[in-house]
C-alpha positions as CSV (number, residue, x, y, z in Angstrom):
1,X,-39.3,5.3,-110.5
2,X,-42.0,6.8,-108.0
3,X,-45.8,7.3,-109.3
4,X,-44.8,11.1,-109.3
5,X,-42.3,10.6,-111.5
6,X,-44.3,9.1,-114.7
7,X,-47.6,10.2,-116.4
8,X,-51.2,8.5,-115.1
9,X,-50.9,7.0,-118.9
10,X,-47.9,5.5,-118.6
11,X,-48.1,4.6,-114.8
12,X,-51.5,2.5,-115.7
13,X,-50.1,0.6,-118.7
14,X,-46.7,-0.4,-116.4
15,X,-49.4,-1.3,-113.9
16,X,-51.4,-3.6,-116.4
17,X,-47.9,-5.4,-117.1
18,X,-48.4,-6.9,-114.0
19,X,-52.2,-8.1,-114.6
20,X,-53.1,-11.7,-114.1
21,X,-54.7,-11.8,-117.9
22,X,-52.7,-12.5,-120.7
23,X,-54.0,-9.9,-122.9
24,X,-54.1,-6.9,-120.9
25,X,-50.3,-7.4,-120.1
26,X,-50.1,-7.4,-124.2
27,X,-52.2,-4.7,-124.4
28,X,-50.0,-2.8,-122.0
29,X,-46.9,-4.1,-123.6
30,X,-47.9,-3.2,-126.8
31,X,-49.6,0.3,-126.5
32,X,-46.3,1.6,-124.2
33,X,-44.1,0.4,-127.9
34,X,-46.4,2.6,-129.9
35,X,-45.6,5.7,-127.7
36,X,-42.3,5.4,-128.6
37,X,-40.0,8.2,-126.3
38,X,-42.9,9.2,-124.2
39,X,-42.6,5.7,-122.5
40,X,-39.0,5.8,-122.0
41,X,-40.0,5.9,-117.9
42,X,-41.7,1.9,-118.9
43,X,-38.5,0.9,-119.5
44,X,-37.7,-0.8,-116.0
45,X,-40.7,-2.1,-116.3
46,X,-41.1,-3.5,-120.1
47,X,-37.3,-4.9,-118.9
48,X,-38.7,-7.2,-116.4
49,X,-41.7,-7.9,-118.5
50,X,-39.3,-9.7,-120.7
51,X,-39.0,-12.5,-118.2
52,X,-43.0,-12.9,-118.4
53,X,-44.5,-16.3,-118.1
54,X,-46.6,-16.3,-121.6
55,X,-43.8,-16.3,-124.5
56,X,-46.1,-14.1,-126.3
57,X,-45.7,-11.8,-123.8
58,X,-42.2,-12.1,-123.5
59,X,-41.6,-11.3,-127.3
60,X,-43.4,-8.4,-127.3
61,X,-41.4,-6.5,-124.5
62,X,-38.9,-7.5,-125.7
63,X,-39.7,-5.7,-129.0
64,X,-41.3,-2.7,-126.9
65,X,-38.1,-2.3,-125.1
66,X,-36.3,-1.9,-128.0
67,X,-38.0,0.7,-129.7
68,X,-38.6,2.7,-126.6
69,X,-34.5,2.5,-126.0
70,X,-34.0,3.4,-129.4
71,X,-36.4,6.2,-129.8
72,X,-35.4,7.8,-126.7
């Protein structure tokens, strides 16, 4: 997955799943669930998110990644 390949949108919530605060990783976690199909190129990323070091965090990709892969 290259930069060109995925929307700005969706290329800076995959990029907040990698942010040293808790709560912008949810954010981003959470807000790329609620697009539903359109995040479908998040995937790889919402996948590795489920290995997170905040359980919190974890649970919610985990959740995300779910409906994305089911919605798509």
């Amino acid at each position: 997955m290259t930069c060109s390949a995925i929307s700005p949108t969706i290329q800076c919530l995959v990029e907040l799943l990698g942010s040293d605060h808790t709560l912008l990783r949810m954010h981003g976690v959470r807000t790329l669930a609620q697009l539903g199909p359109v995040a479908r190129p998040a995937l790889a990323a919402l996948s590795h998110a489920t290995r997170d070091r905040n359980r919190k965090v974890r649970r919610a990709a985990a959740e995300a990644l779910a409906s994305v892969a089911r919605s798509a």
